[in-house]
N, C-alpha and C positions, 0 to 999 in steps of 0.2 A: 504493500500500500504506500501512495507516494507522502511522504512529508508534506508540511505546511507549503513549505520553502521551494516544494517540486510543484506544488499542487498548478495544474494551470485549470484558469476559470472558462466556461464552454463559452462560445461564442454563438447568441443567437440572433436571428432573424428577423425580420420585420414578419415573415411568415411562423416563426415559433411563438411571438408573441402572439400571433390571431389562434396560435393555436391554444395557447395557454388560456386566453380568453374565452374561446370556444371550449373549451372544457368546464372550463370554470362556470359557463354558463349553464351548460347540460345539466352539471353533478347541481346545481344550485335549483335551478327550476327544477326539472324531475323531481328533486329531494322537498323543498319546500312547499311543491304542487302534491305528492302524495300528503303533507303529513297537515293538508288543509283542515281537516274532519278535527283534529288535535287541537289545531290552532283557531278554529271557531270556538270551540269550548272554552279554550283556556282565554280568549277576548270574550264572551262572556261573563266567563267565572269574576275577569280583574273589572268590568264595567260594573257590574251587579251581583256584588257576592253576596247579600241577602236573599236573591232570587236562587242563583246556582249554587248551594250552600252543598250539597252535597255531594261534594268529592267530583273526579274525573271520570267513572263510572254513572254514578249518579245523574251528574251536569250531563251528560251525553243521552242517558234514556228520557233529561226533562226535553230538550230540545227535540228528540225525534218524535217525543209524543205532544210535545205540543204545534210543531212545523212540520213532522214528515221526516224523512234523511235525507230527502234532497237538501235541508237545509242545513249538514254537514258540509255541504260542494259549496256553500257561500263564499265568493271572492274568488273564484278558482282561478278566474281568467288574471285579476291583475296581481295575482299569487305566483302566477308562473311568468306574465312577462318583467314582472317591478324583482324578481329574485334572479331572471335568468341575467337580465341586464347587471345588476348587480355582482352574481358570479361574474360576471366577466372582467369586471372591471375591480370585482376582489381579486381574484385568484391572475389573470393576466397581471393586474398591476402591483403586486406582493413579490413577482418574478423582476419586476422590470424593478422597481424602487430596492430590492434586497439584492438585484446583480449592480446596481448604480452607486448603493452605498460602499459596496465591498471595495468595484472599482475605482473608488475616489479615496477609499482608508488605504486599499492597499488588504493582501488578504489576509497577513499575520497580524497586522491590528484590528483587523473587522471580528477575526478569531477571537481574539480575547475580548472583544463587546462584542459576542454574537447576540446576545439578548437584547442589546442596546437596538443592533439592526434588524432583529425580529420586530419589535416596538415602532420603532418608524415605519420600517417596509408597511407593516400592516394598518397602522395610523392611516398614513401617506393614500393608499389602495382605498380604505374604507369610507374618506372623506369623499371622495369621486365617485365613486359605489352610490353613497346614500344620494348623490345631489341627481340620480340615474331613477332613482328605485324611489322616492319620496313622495309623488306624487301619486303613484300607482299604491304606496302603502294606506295612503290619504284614504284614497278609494276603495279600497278594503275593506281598510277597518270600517268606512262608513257604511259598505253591503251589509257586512260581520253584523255591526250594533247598531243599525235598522234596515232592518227584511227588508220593508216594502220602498226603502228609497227610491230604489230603482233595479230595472232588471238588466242585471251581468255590466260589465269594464266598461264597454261604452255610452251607456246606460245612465251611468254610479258618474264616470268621469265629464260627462257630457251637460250633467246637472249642477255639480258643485262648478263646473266654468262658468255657467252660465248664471248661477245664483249667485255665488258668492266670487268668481272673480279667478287669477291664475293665485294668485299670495296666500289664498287658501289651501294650495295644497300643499305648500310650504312650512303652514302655520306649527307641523308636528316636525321641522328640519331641525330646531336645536336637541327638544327631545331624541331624536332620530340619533345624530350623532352623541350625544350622552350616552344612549343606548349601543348604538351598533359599533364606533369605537374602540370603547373597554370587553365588549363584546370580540371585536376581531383581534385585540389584541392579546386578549387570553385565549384565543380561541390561533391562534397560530403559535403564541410562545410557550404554550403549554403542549399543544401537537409536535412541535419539534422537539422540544424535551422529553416530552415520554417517548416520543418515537427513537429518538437518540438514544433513551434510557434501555429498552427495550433489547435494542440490538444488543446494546453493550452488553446485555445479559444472554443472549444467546450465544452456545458457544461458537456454530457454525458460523464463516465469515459473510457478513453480509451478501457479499458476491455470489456463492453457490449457495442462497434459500432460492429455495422455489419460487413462483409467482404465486402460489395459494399461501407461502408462507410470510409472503410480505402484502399481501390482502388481508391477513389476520393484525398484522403489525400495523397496519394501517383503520382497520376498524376499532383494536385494542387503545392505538394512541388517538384514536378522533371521539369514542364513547368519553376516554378522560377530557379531553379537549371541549367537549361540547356541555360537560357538567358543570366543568370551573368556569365557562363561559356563559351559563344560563344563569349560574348563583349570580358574578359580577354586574352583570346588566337587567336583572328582573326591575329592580326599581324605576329604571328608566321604560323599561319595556311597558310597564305599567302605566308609567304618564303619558306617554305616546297614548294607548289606547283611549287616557281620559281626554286627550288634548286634540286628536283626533272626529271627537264625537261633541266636545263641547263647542259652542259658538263664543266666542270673543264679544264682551258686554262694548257697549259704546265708548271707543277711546282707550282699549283697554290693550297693553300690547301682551307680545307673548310670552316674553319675559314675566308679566306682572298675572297675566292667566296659568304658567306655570307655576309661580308661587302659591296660588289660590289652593290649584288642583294638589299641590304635595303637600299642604298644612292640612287639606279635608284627608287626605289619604291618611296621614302617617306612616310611622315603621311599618307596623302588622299590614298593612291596607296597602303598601307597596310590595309587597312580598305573596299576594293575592295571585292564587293559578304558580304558584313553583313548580309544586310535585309536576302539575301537567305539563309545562313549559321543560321540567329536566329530562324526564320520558321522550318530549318532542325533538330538543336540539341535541340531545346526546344522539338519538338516533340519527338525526338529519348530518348532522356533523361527521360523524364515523363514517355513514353512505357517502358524503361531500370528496372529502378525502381520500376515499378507494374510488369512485368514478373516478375523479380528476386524475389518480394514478392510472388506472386502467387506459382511460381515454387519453392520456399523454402518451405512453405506448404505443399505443395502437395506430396513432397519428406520427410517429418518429419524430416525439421531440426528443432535442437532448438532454440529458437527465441535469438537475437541480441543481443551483449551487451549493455543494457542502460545505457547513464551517465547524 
């Protein structure tokens, strides 16, 4: 295995990035479009936890019996394009900003703040990410926490234009990044640690595991990745949903309506839909993570930067 000092960095493309992004997209939409039925619930649960009072089980036969199970699918449409767009521009842009930063320390200094440039890389990615996918979340959550707004993404998104204007769908962008941020950021420096930790415990050398064996390595280090990442951001995830569905009193900014929404919430009332929300992203995350490996594969990109 080569030293630091041998190590040379891959050289990619303008076509490995589309490919990165493309992946990033698929594993994200697919992953976030199945686990919709989950994440109705658990927007639910954090809007009206005196109605959905009874657990993730529970919360899921009040809704089918009182809507049907179609209304499990609410959001689906701007679930899968406001996530896939989003992958792309996480997972493409986590490659480009963490081969940028290496390039510019140099890779024996990047080595020893590897965690530093997990941290930015993914910062850096998530901030472009949300400004993609914010709009489309807007609209969601408003299907999500009222049925009959309107029917399906063009529908939902077509009415808040038209009603409230484009600033509206904006209004949940600071939320947005409070949440998905600290969210991305535990949610990759914690995957490349365990992932890192992991091998290092296997005896066999990284190079001859199998591909089923580094599909486990990857589900193994994205279930942790996606737990430490669901604890760190629940609280925000939660105002989102309040900030989301509330209307802005006259004159009031959104700064001054998040204030409102987390003094009515509190601790216990942000932490509202966990259990559902750790089930949801630990799963979506582990899935995230083995597509985007498989699908980088599959597509001959070059493999990762190691540090």
């Amino acid at each position: 295995m080569s030293t630091p000092s041998e190590y040379k960095l891959p050289e990619y493309t303008v076509k490995d990035y589309a490919s990165f992004a493309l992946a990033g997209a698929i594993g994200c939409g697919a992953t976030h479009g199945a686990m919709t039925p989950i994440d109705v619930v658990k927007t639910r649960i954090q809007l009206e936890p005196t109605v959905y009072n009874k657990g993730m089980l529970g919360s899921f036969k009040q809704v089918i019996k009182s809507e049907g199970a179609g209304a499990l699918l609410t959001g689906l449409g701007p679930t899968i394009l406001g996530y896939s767009l989003q992958g792309a521009f996480k997972f493409g842009g986590y490659e480009l900003f963490k081969k940028t930063f290496i390039e510019y320390l140099g890779y024996n200094t990047a080595k020893q703040y590897k965690d530093s440039i997990y941290i930015g890389s993914s910062a850096l990615a998530e901030f472009f990410a949300d400004i993609a996918l914010c709009p489309l979340e807007a609209t969601r959550i408003r299907l999500v926490s009222q049925p009959t707004f309107a029917n399906g993404l063009i529908g939902g998104f077509s009415r808040i234009l038209k009603e409230e204007g484009v600033g509206s769908f904006y209004n949940g962008f600071t939320p947005i990044l409070f949440k998905q941020i600290p969210y991305n950021i535990a949610k990759f420096l914690v995957f490349e640690r365990a992932n890192e930790a992991i091998y290092n415990a296997i005896p066999t050398p990284k190079v001859d595991l199998s591909t089923a064996a580094h599909t486990a390595v990857n589900l193994g280090a994205g279930i942790i990745a996606g737990c430490a990442a669901a604890i760190v951001s629940q609280p925000a995830d939660t105002l989102l949903s309040k900030v989301n569905k509330t209307k802005k009193a006259p004159g009031q900014s959104t700064v001054g309506l998040l204030i409102q929404l987390a003094k009515q919430l509190g601790v216990s009332g942000s932490f509202a839909g966990l259990p559902t929300r750790l089930v949801m992203v630990g799963t979506l995350t582990s899935l995230q993570f083995t597509i985007y490996g498989s699908l980088k594969k599959a597509l001959n990109c070059p493999p990762a930067v190691a540090l």
